[in-house]
DRENKE-786287 format. One record per residue: residue in three letters; x, y, z of N, C-alpha, C, CB in turn. Coordinates in steps of 0.1 Angstrom, whole numbers, plus 5000, padded with zeros to 4 digits. Glycine has a CB too. Example, Ala and Ser with C-alpha at 12.3 -4.5 7.8 and 13.67 -1.06 7.14 Angstrom:
2
ALA513249435078512349555078513249675078511349555090SER512849785071513749895071512950005079514149945057
//
This chain:
305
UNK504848674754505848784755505648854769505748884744UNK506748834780506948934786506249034791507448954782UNK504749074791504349274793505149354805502449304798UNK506149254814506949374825507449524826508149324828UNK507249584832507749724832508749734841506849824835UNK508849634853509449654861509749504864508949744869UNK511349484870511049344871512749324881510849254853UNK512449224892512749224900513349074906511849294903UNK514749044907515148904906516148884918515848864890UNK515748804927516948834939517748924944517648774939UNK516549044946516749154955517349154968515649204957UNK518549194969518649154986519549344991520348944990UNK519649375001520249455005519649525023520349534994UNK521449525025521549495036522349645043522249345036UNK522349665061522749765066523349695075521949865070UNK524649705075524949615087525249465086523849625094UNK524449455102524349305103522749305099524749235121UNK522149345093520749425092520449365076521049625094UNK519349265074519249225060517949255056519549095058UNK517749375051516249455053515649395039516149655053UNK515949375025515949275016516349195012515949285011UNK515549095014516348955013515848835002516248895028UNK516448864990516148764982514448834973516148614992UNK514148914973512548904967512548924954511449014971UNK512048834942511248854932509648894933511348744924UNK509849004917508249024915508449094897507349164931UNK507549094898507049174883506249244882506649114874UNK505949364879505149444874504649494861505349504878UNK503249444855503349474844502949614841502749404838UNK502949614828502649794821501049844824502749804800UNK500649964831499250004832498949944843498249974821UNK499749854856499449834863499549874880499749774859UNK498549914887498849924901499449844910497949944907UNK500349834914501049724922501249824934502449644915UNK500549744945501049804960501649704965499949864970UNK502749754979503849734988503149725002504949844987UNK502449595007502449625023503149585030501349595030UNK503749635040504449575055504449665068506249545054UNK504749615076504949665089506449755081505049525103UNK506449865096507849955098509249845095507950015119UNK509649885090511449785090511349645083512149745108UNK510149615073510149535066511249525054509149555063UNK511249625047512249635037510949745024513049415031UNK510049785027509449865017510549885006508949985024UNK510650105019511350195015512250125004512050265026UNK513050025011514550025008514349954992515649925021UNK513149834990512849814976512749954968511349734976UNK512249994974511650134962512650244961510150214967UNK513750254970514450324966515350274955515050374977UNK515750154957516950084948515750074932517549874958UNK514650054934513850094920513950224919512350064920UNK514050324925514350464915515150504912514250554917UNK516650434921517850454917518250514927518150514906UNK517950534941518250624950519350534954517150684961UNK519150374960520350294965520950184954519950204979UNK521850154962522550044949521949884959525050064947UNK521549824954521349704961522949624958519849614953UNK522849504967523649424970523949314965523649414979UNK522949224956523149144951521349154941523649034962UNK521249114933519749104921519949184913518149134926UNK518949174907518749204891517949294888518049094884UNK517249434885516549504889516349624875517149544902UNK515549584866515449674851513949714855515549574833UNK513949854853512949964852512650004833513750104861UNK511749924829511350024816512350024813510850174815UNK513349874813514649864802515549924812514649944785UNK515749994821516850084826517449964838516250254835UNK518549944840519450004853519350054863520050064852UNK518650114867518050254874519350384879517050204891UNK520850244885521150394886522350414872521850444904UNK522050374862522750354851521750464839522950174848UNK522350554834521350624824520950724834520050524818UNK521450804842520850864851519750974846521750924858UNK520551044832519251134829517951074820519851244821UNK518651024815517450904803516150844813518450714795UNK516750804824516050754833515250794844516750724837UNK515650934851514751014856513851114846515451084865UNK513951104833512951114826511451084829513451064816UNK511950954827510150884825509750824839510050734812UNK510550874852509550804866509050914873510550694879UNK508150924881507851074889508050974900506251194888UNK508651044907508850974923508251084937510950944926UNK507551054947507151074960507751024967506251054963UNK508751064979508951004987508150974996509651034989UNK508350905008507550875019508451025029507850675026UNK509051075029509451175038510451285026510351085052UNK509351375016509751425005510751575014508251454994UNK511851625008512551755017512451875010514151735020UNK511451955010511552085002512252195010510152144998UNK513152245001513452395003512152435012513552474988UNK512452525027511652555031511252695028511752525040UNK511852805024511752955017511352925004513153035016UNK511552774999510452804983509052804981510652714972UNK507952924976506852904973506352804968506552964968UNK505452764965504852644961504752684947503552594967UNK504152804942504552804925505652794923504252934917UNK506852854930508052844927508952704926508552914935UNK508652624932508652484935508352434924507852424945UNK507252444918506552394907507452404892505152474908UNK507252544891508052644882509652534877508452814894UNK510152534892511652484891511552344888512552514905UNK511052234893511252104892510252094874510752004909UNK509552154868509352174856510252194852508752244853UNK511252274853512552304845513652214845512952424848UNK513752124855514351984851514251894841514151914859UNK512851874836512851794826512251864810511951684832UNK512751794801512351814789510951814783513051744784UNK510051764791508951784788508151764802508651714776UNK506751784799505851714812504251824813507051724832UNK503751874826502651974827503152094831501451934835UNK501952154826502352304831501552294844501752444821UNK502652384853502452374868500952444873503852444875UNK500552524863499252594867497952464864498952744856UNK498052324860496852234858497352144873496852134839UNK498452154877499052074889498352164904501052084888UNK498352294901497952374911496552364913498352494910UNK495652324901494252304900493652144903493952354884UNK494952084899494251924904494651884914494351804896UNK495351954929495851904936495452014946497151864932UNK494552094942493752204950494852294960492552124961UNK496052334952496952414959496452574951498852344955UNK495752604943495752694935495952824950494252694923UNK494952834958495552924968496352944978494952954973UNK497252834977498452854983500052864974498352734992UNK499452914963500752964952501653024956500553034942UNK501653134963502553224968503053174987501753404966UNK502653124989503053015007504152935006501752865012UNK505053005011506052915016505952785021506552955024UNK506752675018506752525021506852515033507952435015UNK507052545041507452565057505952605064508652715060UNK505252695056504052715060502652655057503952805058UNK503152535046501752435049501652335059501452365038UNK500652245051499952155068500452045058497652145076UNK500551945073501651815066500351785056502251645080UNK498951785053498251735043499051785024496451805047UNK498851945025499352025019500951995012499152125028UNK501551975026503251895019503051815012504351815027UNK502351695018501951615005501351584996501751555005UNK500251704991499851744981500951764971499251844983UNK501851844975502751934968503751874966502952064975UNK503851754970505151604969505051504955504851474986UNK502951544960502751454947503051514932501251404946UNK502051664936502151734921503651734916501551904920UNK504551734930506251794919506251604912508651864936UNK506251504919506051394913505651354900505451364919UNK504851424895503851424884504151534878502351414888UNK505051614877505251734873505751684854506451824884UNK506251584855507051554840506251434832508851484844UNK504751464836504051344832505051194832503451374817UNK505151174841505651054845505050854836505151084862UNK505850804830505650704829505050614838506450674826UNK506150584848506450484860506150604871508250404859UNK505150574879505050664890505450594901503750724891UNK506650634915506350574925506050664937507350484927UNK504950614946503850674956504850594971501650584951UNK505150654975505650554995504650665001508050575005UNK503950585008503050645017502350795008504050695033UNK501450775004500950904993499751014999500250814977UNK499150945007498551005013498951045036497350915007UNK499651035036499951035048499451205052501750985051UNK498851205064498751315068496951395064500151385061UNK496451335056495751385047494451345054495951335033UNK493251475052492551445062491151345048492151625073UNK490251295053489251165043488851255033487651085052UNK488751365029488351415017489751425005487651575021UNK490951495014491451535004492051365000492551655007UNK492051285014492951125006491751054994493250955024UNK490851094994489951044982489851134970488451004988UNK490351244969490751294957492451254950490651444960UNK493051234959494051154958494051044953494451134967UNK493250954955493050824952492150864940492550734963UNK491250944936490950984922492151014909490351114925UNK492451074915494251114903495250984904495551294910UNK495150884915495850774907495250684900496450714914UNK493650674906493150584893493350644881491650564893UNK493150814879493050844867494550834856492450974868UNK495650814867496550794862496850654854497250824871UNK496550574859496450444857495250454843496050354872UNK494250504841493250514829494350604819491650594833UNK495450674824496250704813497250664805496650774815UNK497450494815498050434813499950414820497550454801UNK499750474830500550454839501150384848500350484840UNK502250344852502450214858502550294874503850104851UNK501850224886502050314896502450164912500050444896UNK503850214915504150124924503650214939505750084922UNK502850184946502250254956502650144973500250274951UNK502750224978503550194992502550245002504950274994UNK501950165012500950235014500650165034499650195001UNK500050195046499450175056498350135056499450245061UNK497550255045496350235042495350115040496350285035UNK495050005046494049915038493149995026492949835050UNK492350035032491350105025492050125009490950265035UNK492950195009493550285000494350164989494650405009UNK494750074997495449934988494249874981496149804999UNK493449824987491749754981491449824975490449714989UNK491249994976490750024964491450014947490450164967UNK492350034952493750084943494649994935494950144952UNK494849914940496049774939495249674931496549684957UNK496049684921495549544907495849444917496749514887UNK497549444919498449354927498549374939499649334921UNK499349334949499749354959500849224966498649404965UNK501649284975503449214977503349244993505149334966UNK502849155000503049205014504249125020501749185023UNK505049265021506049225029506949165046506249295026UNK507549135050507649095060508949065063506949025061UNK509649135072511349085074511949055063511648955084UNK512249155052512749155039512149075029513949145039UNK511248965032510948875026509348865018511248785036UNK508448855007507848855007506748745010508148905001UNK505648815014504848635023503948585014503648645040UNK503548695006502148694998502248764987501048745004UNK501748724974501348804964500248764957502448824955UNK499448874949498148854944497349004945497348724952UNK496348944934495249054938494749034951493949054929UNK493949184955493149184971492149084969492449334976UNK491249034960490248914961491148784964489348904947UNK492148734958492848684957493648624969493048724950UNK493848734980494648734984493748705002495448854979UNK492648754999491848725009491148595009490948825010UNK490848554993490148414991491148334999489748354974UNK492848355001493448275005493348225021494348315001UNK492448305025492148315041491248175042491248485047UNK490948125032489848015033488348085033490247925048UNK488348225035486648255035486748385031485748225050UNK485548425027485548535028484148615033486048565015UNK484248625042483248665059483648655069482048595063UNK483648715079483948715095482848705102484648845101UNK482848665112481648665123482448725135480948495127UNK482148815141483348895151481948905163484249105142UNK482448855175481848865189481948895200481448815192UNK481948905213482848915228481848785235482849135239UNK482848745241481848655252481948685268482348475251UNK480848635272480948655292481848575299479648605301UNK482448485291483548425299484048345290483148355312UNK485448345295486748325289486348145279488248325304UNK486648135265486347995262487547955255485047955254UNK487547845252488347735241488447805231487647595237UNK489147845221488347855207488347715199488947975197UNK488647625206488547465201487147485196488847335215UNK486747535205485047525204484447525189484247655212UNK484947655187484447735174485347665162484747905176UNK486547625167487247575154486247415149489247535159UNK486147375154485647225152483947285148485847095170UNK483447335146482447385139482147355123482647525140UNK481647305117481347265100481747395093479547235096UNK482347425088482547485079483447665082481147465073UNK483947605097484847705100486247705094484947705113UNK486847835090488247785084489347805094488647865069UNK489047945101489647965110489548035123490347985104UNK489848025131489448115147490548215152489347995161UNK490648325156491248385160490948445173491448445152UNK491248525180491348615195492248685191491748535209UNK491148835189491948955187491549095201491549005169UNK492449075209492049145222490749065228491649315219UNK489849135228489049035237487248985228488749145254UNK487949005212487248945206487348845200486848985202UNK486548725195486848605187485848665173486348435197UNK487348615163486748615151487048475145487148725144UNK485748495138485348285133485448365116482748165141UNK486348265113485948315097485548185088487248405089UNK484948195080483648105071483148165057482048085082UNK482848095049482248095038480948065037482848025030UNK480547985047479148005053478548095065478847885056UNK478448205069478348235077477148265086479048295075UNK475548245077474548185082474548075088473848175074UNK474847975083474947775085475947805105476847645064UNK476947885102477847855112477747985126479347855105UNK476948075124476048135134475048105140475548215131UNK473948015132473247945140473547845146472347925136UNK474947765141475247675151476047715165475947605144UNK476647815161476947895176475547945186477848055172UNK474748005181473748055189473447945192472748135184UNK473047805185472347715193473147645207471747605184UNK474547655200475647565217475447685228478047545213UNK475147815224475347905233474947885248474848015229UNK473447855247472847855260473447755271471447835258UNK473447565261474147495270475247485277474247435267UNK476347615266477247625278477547745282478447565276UNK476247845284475847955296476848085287476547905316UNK476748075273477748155267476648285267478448085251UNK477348405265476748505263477048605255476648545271UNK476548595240477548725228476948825230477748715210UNK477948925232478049055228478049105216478649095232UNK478049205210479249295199479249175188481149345207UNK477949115184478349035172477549115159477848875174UNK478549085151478849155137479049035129480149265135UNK478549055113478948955101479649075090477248845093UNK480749045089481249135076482549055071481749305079UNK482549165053483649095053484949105050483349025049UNK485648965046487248945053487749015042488048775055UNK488849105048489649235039491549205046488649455048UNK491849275036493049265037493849295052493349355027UNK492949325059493049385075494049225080490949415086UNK492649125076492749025081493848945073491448975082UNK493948945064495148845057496548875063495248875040UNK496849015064497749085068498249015082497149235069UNK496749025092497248975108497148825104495949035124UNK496248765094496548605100498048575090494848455096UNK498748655083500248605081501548685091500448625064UNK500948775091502048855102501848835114502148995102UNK500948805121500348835137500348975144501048755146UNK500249075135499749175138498649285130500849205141UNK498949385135498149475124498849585123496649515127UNK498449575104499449705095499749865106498249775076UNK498849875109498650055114499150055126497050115115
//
């Protein structure tokens, strides 16, 4: 049977001459994290708006928790708490007041005084929206988010702005969301924040999706999982390094070569030993390992950030 909460069948929509979704399936099941990566002008946003009901797509199939999304309008914004990636508050409303009001939209959910305590706004209750720090906006983007205890939560960019303490309390309240049994579609820049977070993950690319899977999963697909990362004294082949036993793949990223391997003892000492005969000289060598950084650039040819 089925466990989907969310489910998604030749998604396409378009601006223009502009085809920002083009054709993507996926599924999400119930209690699951599923994050969104792409570069700028992939087609994210525009998935996740047409999942909350904000756009009408152009052609696919698209049931939320049985809904329509923009069919059932009130039944429907019932059970999702949504964040935008660029949320618009009233700027003269307090932040209790904020709270207070988007509570009074829905029929049930939390009281805004446990939102002010888990989202460390309690002393800025009476502060105008205009007068916090972009960290603070998005504090206060999430709690209204989560204000109706939300089923289906969706996160676009959730932590933006946020300085390394408060984005890891953040990432506390969505695991814990998810232990409540929450389904949470998260949109993110972040590596860090996707690996921790993401059951699944859907990296996107010119409307199209390139990759799906868990982050182990998704990196085992790299052929290894270790890097060897170095600089040399003068310019080489990476023929060199590719034709190596048990290399999967070579790259040149600015003016470093990264060798990646599943052996990465066996295939270091075979570099150190060619080194001398052909007058090579490493610098800046490091063994770590292969993360979503890298899956990202060896299918896009660039990097997320």
């Amino acid at each position: 049977m089925d466990s989907s909460i969310i489910s998604v069948r030749g998604l396409v929509k378009s601006y223009g001459a502009v085809k920002a979704v083009n054709g993507i399936d996926f599924s999400i099941a119930e209690g699951e994290i599923f994050g969104i990566l792409g570069p700028n002008g992939a087609g994210k946003t525009s998935t996740i708006e047409i999942l909350e009901g904000l756009r009408e797509p152009d052609q696919g199939e698209v049931l939320v928790s049985g809904f329509i999304p923009r069919e059932r309008k009130d039944a429907f914004h019932q059970l999702i708490g949504v964040q935008l990636q660029n949320t618009a508050i009233f700027q003269k409303i307090r932040v209790g007041e904020a709270l207070d009001f988007f509570r009074s939209c829905y029929t049930d959910g939390h009281h805004p005084e446990s939102l002010l305590n888990l989202f460390q706004l309690r002393d800025k209750i009476k502060s105008f929206a205009k007068d916090l720090s972009g960290g603070e906006k998005q504090r206060l983007s999430l709690a209204l988010a989560l204000i109706n205890d939300p089923q289906i939560v969706f996160l676009d960019e959730p932590t933006t702005g946020m300085d390394p303490h408060a984005r890891r309390t953040v990432w506390e309240i969505i695991a814990d969301c998810k232990k409540q049994g929450k389904t949470i579609l998260l949109s993110t820049h972040h590596m860090e924040e996707a690996e921790r977070l993401c059951d699944r993950i859907a990296i996107i690319d010119q409307g199209r999706i390139i990759a799906l899977g868990s982050p182990r999963e998704l990196v085992r697909a790299l052929g290894a999982d270790k890097k060897i990362t170095f600089t040399l004294s003068v310019p080489t082949e990476l023929s060199l390094f590719r034709q190596i036993p048990g290399v999967s793949k070579v790259e040149q990223q600015n003016n470093e070569i990264v060798v990646y391997t599943a052996e990465p003892q066996k295939v270091l000492l075979h570099i150190l030993s060619e080194a001398p005969t052909r007058e090579l000289v490493l610098s800046e060598l490091r063994i770590s390992d292969a993360n979503l950084e890298d899956v990202f650039i060896n299918l896009t040819g660039r990097k997320l950030s």
